[in-house]
N, C-alpha and C positions, 0 to 999 in steps of 0.2 A: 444874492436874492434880489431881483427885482419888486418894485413896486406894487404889480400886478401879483406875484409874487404873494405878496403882504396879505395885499385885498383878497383875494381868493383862499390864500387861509385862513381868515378871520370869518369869509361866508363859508368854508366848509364847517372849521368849529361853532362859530354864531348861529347863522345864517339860517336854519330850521328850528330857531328855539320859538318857543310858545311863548309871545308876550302875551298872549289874549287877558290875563286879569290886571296886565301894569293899565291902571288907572288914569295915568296922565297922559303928557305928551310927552317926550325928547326927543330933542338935537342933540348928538355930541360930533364936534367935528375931533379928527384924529391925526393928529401930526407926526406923522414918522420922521425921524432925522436918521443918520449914518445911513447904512447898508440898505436899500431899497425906497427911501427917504420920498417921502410924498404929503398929498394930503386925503382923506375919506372923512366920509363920515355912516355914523351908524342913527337913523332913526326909528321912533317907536310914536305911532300914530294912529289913534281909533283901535289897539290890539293890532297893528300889523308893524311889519319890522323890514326895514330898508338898509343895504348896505350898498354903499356904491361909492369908485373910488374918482372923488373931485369934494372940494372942500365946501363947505357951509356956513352961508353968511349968518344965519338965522336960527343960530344955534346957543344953548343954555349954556354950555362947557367946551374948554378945548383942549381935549387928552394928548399931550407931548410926551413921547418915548421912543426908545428903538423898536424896531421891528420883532425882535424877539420878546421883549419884554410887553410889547400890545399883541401879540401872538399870543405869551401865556396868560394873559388877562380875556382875551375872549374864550380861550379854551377853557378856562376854570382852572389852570393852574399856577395863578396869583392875583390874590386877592388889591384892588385897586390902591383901596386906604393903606394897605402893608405896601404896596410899592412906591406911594407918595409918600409916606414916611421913612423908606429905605432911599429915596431921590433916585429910583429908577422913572419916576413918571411925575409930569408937571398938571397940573388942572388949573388954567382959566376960566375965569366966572363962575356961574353957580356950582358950587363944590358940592353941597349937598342932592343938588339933580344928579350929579355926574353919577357921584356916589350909588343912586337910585335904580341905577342900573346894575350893580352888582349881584341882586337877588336873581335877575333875569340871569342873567352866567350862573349864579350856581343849579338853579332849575334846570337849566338844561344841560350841563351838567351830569347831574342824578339824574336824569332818562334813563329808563333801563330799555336796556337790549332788547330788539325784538329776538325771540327765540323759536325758532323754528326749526320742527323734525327732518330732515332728511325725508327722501324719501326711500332709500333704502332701510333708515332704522323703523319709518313707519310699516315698513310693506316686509322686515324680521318681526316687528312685534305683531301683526297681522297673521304672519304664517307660524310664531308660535301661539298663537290663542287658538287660529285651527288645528293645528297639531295637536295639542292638550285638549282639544272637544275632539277629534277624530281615535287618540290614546284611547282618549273617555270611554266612547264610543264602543271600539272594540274590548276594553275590558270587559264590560258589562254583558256583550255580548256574550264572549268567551265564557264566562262566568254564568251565563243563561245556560249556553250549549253544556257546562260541564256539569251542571245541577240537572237539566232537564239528562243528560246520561247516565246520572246514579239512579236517577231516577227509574228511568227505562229500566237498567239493570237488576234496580232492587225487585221493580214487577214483575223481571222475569224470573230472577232466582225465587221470588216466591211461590211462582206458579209451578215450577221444576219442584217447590219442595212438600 
């Protein structure tokens, strides 16, 4: 895994999350070592969110770990403070900023899915609502014509009687 590599999967899993309500500011720069080994950083500024890969003088924290293990940290599938205390991942300077960013991963995160009908299951449930009003339709009818025929009938056998 390259570098780029890295970066490009942290803005796919990252990269659309909604900070709009984080409050503050952050800088984190991000140190990858081994297998794709670079530097980025992720910032959150006025509610907008920058990932870009070259490192950052001007920054609150500096997240050190492998590529995999900052891969499962942006995607939501490990928690930051569990992997500094598992010594998968180091934090210089402000620990508790760093930290502050963890809410923002799990929010998005929990995004639900957009969900969207097909347009084929929309244009079956379409031709069954007409089909069951068209049914409809001709039962009632049917049931006109066979009423209005006893009818008829009864008229006549009484006139015959």
């Amino acid at each position: 895994m390259t570098f780029n590599d890295v970066v490009n999967k942290v803005k796919k899993e990252f990269g659309s999350a909604d900070v709009s309500n984080y409050e503050d500011n952050l800088a984190i720069q991000v140190n990858v070592t081994g297998d794709g080994e670079g530097a980025f950083y992720t910032k959150i500024e006025n509610g907008n969110l920058e990932i870009e890969g070259y490192d950052y003088n001007d920054n609150n924290a500096v997240i050190t770990g492998s590529a995999d293990d900052i891969i499962k940290v942006f995607s939501g599938k490990l928690d930051i403070s569990k992997a500094v205390e598992a010594g998968k991942l180091s934090i210089e300077g402000d620990y508790e900023k760093a930290l502050s960013i963890q809410p923002q991963i799990d929010n998005n995160k929990k995004k639900p899915a957009k969900k969207t009908a097909s347009k084929s299951t929309t244009a079956k449930a379409a031709t069954k609502k007409t089909t069951a009003k068209a049914e409809s339709k001709e039962t009632k009818v049917a049931t006109k014509k066979s009423s209005t025929t006893k009818t008829t009938k009864a008229k006549s056998t009484a006139k015959k009687g």
